[in-house]
N, C-alpha and C positions, 0 to 999 in steps of 0.2 A: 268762282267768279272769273268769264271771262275779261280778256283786256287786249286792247287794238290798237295798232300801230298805225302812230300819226307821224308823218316824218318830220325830222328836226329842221326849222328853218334855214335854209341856206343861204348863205350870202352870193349878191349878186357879181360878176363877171369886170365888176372895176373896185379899185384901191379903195379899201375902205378902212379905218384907225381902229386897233386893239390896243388897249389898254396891257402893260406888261407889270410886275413887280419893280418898284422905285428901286430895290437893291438887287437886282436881277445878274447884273455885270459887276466882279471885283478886279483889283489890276493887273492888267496882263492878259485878261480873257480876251477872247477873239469875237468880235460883233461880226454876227452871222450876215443881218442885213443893217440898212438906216433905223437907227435910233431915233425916234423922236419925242421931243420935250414942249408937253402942254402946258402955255402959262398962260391963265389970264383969255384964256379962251382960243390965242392961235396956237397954232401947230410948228414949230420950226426945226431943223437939222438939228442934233443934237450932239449925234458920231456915227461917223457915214461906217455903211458895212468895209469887209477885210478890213476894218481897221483895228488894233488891239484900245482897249479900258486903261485907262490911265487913272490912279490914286485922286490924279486932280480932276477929272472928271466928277468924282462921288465928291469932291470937296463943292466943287461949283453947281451942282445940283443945292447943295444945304443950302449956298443963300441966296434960292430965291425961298424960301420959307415952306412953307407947308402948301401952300397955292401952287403945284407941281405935279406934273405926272408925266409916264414914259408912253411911248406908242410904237408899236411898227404897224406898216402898210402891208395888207394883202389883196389879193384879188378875190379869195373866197375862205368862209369859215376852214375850210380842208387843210389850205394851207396854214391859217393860225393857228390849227389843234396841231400839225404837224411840228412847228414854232415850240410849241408849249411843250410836247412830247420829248420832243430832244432837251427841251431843259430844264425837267423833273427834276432829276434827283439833283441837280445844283439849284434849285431853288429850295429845294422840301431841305436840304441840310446845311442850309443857312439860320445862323442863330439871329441874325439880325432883321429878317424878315418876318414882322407881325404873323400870328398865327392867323389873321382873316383874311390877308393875303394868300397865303398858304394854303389855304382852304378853297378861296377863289380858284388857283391854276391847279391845282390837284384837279377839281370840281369836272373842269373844264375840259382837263386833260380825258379824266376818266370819260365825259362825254363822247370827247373824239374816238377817243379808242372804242366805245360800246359802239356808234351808230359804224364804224370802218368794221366791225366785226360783223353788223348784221347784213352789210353790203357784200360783204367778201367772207362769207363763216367756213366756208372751206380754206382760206387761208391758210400756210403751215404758219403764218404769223400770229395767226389768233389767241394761240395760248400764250405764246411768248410777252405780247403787249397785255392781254389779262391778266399774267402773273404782276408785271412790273406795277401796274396800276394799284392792284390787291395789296401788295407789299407796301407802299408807300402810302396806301391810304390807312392800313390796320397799324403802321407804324405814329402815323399823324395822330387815329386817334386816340392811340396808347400815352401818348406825351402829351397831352393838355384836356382837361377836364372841360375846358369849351370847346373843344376843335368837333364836337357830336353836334354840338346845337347850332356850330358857325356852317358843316358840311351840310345840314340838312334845309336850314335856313337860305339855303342857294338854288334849293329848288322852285322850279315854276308850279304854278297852280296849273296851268295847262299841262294833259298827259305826254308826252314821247318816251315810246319804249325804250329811246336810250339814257334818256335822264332818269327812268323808271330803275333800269337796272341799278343806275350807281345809287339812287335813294336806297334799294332794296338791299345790295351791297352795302350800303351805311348803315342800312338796321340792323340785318343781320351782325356785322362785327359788335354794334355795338349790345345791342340784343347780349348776344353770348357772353361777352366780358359781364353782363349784369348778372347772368345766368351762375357767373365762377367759372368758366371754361376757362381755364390757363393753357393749354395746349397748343403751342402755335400751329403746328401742323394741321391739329382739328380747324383750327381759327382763319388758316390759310386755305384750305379746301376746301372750308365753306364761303368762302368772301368769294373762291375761282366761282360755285357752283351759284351763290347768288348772280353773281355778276354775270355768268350766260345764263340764267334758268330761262330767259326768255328765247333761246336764241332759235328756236325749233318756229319760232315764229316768222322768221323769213322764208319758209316754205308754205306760209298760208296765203291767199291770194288777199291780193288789194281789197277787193271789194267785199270777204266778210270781214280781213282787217277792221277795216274804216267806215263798215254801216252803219249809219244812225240809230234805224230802228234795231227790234228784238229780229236776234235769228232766229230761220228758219230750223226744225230738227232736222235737216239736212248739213246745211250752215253748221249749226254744235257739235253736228260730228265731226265736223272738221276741225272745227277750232281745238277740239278738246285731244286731237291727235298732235299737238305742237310738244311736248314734251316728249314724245318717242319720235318728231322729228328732229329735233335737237339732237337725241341719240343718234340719228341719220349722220347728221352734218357732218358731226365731229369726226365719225368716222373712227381711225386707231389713233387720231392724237391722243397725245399723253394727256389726259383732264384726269385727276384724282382720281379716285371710285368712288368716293363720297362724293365727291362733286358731280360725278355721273349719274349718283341716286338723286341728290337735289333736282339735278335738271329733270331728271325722269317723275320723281316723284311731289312738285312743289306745288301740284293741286289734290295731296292726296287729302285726306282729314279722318283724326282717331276716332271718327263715328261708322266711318265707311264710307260716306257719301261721296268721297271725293275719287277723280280720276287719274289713269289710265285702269289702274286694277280695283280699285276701292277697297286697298289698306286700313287694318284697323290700329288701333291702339301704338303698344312697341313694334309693328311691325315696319311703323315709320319712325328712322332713327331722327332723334333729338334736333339733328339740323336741317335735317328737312323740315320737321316741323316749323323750324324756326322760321325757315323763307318762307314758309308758307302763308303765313300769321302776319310776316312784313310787307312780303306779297300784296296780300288785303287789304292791309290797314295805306297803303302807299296807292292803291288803286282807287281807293277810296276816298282818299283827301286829296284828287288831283281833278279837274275839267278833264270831261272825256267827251266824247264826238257824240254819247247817248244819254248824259246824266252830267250833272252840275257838281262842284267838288263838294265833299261834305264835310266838317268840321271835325278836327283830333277826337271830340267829346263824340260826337254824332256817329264817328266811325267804331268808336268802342263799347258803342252803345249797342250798335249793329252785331257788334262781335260777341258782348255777350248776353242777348236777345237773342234774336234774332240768327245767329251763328253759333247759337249754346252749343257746347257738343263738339265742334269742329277744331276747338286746340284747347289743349291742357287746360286746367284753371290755373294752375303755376307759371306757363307760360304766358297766360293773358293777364295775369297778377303784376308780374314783372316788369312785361311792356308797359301798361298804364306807369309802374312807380319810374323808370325810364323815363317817359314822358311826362310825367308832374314834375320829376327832376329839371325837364330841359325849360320847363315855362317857368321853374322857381329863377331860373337863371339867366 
């Protein structure tokens, strides 16, 4: 199944208000830029940037009540994910901030970081920002038995290849914790290889990207060569080998049908399969530019119908009981 890249909304070229985590700053932190504090519908000064967080700052946030929220101004989405990127790991290792919070700027962040990869894939930045992301999102959802259903719950029903990857990255970790995978290493170079498998996809052009209709067998041969350009991109950065096989291999299927080589069986290791199957099922429940999202049920219906053959029955056993878990809760 192919899938086509819609680009992520960008914010327009004047100030516009993002919303931040209420406990973002503790005392003595350095506010990067103006803080500001939503009450009641206006927006006002709250702690102007270089200035340091003061204990009584987080006191005088409590009594305005629950009717509260933080904001900084930017001119465009680039620079919020940038915002949020630098203040990762001091938010994810806050005990006092809500896990759906947490899930929010994780969410966000991993965004910015996917679409700044498919802009720039040759970056030497590329891995470095995919590790950080991978790490703090497999860590999230190792610590909280909702943080699966709060991470996935954030996605849009519309497709973008970059929200695409961090869902596919969400399944996949979680996918394999259901599976017993303890391994972090494994766990970790499959979450790098989910999270670019698409990335071979910025060497396709615009226009079979984003075509309405069916392509052309011209057109399929192209799309279907995105995973051996991925291999392109990357080039000698350091990406796992398993994470080098995912990208290569996350359209393959243990019947054969699937491409660049049409791999059968164990020939495709374990986490490939895996993105492969999250791949699907994430392509499948989202608005695309040629088809309407289809429903959790509708999509596994497809899978094992109509896709019999194409991944384990163990594997598609496990996703479904994954997924009756997330709607139990």
């Amino acid at each position: 199944m192919g899938e086509r890249q819609v680009p992520l909304p960008v914010g327009e070229d004047k100030l516009k208000y993002y919303r931040i985590p209420i406990n973002l700053y503790k005392n003595g932190d350095l506010v990067e830029q103006d803080i500001y504090l939503r009450y009641q519908g206006n927006y006002l000064v709250y702690r102007a940037k270089s200035t340091r967080w003061s204990s009584e700052d987080s006191v005088r946030l409590e009594e305005f009540g629950s009717d509260k929220e933080l904001y900084i101004r930017c001119e465009t989405d680039n620079q919020h994910f940038k915002f949020i990127e630098s203040n990762l790991t001091r938010v994810m290792s806050q005990k006092d901030t809500p896990t759906k919070e947490k899930a929010v700027f994780l969410y966000q962040c991993a965004t910015g970081i996917a679409e700044g990869v498919f802009k720039n894939p040759s970056s030497s930045e590329t891995l470095v920002r995919s590790k950080k992301v991978v790490t703090h999102t497999m860590e999230h959802l190792a610590k909280d038995s909702s943080a699966f259903m709060e991470m996935i719950s954030l996605s849009s029903h519309d497709y973008y290849t970059y929200t695409h990857c961090v869902n596919v990255m969400t399944f996949t970790i979680s996918l394999l914790n259901a599976l017993g995978q303890k391994d972090k290493k494994v766990l970790e170079d499959a979450a790098i290889g989910a999270f670019l498998h698409d990335i071979g996809k910025a060497k396709v052009p615009l226009t079979v990207l984003n075509k309405p209709g069916p392509l052309t067998a011209d057109e399929w041969k192209i799309m279907k060569k995105h995973p051996e350009y991925g291999m392109d991109l990357l080039g000698d950065k350091q990406v796992p080998e398993r994470g080098k096989e995912i990208i290569l291999q996350h359209h393959e299927k243990i019947n054969g049908v699937g491409y660049p080589f049409g791999l059968r069986g164990n020939q495709i290791p374990l986490i490939s399969q895996v993105v492969s199957i999250c791949d699907a099922y994430d392509a499948m429940t989202t608005n695309r530019c040629y088809q309407r999202a289809r429903s959790g049920f509708e999509a596994f219906r497809i899978i094992t119908h109509e896709m019999k053959g194409h991944f384990s029955p163990r594997l598609v056993e496990t996703f479904i009981e994954l997924m009756n878990f997330r709607k139990k809760n």
